[in-house]
PDB file with SEQRES, HELIX, SHEET and CRYST1 records, atoms N, CA, C and O in Angstrom:
SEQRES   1 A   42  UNK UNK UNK UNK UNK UNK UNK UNK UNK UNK UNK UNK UNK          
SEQRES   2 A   42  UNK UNK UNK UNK UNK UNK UNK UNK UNK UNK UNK UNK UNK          
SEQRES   3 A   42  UNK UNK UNK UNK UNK UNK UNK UNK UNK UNK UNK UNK UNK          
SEQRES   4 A   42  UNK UNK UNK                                                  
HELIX    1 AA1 UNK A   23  UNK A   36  1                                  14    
CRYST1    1.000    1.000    1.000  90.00  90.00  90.00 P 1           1          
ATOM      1  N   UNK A   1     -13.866 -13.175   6.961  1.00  0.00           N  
ATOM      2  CA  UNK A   1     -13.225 -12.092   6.232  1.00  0.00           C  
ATOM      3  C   UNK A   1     -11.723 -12.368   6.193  1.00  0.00           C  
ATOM      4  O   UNK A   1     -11.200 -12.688   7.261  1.00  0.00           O  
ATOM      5  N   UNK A   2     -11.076 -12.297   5.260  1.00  0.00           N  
ATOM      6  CA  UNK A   2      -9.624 -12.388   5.105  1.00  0.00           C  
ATOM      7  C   UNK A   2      -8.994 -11.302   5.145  1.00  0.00           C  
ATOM      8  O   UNK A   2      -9.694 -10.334   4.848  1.00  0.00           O  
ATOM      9  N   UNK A   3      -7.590 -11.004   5.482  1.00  0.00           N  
ATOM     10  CA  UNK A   3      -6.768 -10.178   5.831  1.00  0.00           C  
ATOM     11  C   UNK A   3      -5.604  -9.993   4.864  1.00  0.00           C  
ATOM     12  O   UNK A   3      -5.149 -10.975   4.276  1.00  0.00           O  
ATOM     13  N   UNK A   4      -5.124  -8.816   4.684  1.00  0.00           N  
ATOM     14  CA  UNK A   4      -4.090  -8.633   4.145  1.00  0.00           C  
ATOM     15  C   UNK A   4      -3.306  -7.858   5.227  1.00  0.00           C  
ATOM     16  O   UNK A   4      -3.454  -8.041   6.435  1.00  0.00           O  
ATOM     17  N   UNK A   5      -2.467  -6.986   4.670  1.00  0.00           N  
ATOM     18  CA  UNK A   5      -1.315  -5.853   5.382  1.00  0.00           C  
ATOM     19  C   UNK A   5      -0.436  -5.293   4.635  1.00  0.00           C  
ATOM     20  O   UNK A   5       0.226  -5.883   3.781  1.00  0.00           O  
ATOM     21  N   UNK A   6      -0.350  -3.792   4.982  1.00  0.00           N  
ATOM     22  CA  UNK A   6       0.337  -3.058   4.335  1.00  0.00           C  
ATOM     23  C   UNK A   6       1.356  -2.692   5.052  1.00  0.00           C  
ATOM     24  O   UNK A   6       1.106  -2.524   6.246  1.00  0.00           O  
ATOM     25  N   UNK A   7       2.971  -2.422   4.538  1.00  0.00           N  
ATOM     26  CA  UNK A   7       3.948  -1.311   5.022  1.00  0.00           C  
ATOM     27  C   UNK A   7       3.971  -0.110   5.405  1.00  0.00           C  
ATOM     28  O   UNK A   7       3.283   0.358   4.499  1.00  0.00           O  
ATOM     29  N   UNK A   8       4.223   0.749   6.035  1.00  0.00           N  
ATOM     30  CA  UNK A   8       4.330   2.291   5.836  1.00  0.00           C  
ATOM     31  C   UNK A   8       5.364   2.917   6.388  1.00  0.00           C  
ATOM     32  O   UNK A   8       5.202   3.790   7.241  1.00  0.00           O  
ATOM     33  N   UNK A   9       7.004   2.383   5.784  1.00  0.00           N  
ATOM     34  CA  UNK A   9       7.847   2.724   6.640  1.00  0.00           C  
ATOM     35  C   UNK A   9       8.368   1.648   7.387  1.00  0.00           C  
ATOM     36  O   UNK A   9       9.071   0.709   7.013  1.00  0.00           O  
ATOM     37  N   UNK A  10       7.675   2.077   9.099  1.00  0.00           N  
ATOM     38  CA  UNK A  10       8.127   1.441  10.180  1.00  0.00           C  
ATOM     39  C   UNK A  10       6.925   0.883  10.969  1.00  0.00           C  
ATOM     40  O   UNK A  10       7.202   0.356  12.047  1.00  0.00           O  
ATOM     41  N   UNK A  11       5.188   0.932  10.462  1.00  0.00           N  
ATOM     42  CA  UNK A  11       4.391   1.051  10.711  1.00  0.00           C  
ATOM     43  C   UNK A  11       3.691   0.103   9.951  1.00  0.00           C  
ATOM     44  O   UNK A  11       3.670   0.551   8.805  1.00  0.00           O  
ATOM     45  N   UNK A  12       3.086  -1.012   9.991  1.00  0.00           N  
ATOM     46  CA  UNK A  12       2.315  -1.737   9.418  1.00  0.00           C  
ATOM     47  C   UNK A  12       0.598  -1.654   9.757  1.00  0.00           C  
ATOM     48  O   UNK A  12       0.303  -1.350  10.913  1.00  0.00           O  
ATOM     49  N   UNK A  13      -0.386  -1.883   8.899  1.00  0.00           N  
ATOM     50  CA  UNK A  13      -1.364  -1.670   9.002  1.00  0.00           C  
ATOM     51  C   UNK A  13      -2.801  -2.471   8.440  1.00  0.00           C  
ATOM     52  O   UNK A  13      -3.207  -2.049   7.358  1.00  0.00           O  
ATOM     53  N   UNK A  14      -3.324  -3.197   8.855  1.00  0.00           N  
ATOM     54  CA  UNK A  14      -4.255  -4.533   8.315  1.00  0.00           C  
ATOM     55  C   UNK A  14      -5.259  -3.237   7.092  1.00  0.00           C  
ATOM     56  O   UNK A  14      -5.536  -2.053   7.280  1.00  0.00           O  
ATOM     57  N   UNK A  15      -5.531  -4.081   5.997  1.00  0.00           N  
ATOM     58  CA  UNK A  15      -6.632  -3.918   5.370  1.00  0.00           C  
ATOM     59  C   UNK A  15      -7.071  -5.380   4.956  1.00  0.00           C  
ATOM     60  O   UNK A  15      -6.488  -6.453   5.110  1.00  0.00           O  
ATOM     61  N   UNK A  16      -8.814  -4.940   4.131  1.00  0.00           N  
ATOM     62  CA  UNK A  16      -9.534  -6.051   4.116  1.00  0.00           C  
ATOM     63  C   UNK A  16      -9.034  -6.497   2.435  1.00  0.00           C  
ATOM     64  O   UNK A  16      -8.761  -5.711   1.528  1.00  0.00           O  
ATOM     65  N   UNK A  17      -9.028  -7.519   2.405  1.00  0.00           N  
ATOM     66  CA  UNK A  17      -8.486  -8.309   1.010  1.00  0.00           C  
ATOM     67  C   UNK A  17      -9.864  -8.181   0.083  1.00  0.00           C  
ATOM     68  O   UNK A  17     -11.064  -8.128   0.351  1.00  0.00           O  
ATOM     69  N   UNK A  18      -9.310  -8.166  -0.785  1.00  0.00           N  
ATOM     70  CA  UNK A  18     -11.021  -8.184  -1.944  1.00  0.00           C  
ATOM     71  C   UNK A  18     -10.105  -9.015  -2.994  1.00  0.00           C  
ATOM     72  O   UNK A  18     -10.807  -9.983  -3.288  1.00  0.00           O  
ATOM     73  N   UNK A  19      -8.731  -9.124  -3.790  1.00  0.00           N  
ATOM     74  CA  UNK A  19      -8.388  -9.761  -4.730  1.00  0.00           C  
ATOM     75  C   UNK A  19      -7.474  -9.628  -5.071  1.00  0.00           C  
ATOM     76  O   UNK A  19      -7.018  -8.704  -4.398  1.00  0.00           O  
ATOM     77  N   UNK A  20      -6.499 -10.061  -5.999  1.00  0.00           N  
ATOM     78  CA  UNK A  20      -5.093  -9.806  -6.487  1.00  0.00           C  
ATOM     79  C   UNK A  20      -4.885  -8.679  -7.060  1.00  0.00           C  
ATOM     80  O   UNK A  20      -3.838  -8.037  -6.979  1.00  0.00           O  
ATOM     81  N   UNK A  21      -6.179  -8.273  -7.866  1.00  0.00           N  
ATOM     82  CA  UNK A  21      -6.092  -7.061  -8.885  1.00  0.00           C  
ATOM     83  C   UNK A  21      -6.453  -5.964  -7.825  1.00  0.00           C  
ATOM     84  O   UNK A  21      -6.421  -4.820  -8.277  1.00  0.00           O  
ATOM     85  N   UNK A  22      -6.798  -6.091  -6.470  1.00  0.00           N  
ATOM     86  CA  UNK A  22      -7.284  -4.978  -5.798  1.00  0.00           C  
ATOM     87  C   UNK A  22      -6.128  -4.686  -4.887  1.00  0.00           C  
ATOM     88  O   UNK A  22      -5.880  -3.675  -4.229  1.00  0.00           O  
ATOM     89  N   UNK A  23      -5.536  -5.728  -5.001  1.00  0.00           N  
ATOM     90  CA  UNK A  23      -4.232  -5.482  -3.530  1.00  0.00           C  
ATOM     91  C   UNK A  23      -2.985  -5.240  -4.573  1.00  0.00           C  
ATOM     92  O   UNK A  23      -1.868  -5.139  -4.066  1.00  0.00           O  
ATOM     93  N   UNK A  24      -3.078  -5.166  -5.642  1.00  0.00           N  
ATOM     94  CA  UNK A  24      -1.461  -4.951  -6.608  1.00  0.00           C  
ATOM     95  C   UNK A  24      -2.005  -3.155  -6.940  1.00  0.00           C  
ATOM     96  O   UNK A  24      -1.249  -2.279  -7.362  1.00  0.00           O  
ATOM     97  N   UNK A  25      -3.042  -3.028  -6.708  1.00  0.00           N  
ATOM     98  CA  UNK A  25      -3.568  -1.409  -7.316  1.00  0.00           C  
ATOM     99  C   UNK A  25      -3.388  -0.716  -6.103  1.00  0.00           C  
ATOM    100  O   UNK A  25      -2.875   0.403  -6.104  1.00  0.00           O  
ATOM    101  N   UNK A  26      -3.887  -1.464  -4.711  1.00  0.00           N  
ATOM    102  CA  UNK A  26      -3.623  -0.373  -3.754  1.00  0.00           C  
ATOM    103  C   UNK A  26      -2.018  -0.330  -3.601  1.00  0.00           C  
ATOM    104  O   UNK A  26      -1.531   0.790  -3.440  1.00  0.00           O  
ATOM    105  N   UNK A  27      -0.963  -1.674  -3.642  1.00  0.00           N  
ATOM    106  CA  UNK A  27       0.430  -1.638  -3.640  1.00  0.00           C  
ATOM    107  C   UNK A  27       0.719  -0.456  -4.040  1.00  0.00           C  
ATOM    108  O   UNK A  27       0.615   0.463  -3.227  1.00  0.00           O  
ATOM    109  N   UNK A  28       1.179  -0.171  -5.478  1.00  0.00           N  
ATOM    110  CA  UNK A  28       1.069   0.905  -6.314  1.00  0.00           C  
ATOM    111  C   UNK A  28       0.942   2.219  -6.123  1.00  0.00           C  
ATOM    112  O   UNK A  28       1.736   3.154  -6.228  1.00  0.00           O  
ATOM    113  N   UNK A  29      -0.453   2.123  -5.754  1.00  0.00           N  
ATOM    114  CA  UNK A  29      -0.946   3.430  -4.624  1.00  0.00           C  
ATOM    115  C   UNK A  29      -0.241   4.160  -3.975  1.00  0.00           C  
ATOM    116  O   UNK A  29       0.076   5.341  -4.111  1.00  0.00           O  
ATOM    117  N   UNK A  30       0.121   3.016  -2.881  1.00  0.00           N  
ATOM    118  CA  UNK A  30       1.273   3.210  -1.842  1.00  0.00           C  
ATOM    119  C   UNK A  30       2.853   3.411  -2.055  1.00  0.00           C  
ATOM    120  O   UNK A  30       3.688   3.889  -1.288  1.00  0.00           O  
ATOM    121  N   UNK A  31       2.962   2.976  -3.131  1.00  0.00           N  
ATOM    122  CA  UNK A  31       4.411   3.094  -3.926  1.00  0.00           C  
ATOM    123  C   UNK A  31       3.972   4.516  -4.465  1.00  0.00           C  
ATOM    124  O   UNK A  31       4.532   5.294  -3.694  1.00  0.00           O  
ATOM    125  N   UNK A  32       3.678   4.821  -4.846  1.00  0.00           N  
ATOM    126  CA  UNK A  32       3.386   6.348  -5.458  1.00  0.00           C  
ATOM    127  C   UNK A  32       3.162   7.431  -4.251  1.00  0.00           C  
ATOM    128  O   UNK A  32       3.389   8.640  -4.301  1.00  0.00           O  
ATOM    129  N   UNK A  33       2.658   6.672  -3.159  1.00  0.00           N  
ATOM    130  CA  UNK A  33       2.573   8.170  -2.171  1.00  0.00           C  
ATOM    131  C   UNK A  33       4.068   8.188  -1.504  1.00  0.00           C  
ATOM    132  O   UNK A  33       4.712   9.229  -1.373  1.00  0.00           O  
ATOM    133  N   UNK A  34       4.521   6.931  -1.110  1.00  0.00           N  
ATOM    134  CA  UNK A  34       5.364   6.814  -0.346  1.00  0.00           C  
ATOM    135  C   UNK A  34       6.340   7.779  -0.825  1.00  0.00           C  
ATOM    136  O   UNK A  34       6.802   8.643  -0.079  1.00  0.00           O  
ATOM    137  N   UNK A  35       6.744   7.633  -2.327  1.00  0.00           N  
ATOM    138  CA  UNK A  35       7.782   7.930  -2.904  1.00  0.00           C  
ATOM    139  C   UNK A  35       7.466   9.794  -3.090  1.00  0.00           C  
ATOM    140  O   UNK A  35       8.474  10.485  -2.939  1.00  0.00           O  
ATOM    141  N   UNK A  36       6.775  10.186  -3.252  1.00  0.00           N  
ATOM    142  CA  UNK A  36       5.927  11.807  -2.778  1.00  0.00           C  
ATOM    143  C   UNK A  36       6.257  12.079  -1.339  1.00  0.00           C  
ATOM    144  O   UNK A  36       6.624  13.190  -0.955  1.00  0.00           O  
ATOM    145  N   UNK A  37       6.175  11.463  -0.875  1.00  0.00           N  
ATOM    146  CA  UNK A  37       6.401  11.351   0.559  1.00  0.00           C  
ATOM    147  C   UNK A  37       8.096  11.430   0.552  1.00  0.00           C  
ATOM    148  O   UNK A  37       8.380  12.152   1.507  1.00  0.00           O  
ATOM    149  N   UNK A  38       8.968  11.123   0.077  1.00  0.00           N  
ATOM    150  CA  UNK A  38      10.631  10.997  -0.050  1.00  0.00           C  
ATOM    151  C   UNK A  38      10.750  11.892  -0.803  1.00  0.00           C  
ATOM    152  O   UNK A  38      11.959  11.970  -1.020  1.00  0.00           O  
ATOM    153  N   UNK A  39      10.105  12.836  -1.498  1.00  0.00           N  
ATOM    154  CA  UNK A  39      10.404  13.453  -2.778  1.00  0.00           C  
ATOM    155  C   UNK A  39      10.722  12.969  -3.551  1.00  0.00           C  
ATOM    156  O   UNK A  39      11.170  13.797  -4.345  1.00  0.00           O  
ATOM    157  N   UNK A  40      10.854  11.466  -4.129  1.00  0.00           N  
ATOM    158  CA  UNK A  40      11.254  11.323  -5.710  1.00  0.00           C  
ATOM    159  C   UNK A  40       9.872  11.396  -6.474  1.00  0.00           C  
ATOM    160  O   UNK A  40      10.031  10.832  -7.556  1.00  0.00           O  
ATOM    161  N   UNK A  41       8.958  11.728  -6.381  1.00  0.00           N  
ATOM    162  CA  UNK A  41       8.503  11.799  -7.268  1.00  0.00           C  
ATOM    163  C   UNK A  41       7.148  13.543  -6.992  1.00  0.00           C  
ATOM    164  O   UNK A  41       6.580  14.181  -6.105  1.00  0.00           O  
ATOM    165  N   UNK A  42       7.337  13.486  -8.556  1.00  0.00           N  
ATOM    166  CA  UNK A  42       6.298  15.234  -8.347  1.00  0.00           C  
ATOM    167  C   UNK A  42       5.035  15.610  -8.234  1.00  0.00           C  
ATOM    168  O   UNK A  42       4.754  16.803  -8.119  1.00  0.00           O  
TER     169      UNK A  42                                                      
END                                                                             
C-alpha cells in the first residue's frame, strides 16, 4: 500500500494514496475547509 500525507496547520496526518486525480481533489478539500476554518471563506 502506498502512502501519502496531509497538512493541517501544525499537525500532519498519513492517508492512503489511490491517484493524482484523488489526492489534488482531497488537496482542495482541505484548502476549502482550512480556509472556513480562518474565515476567508463562507
Amino acid at each position: 500500500m502506498e502512502w501519502d500525507h496531509k497538512h493541517r496547520f501544525r499537525s500532519i496526518k498519513p492517508q492512503d494514496y489511490v491517484d493524482a486525480a484523488a489526492l489534488r481533489a482531497d488537496l482542495w478539500s482541505e484548502v476549502g475547509g482550512a480556509l472556513r476554518d480562518l474565515g476567508e471563506m463562507a
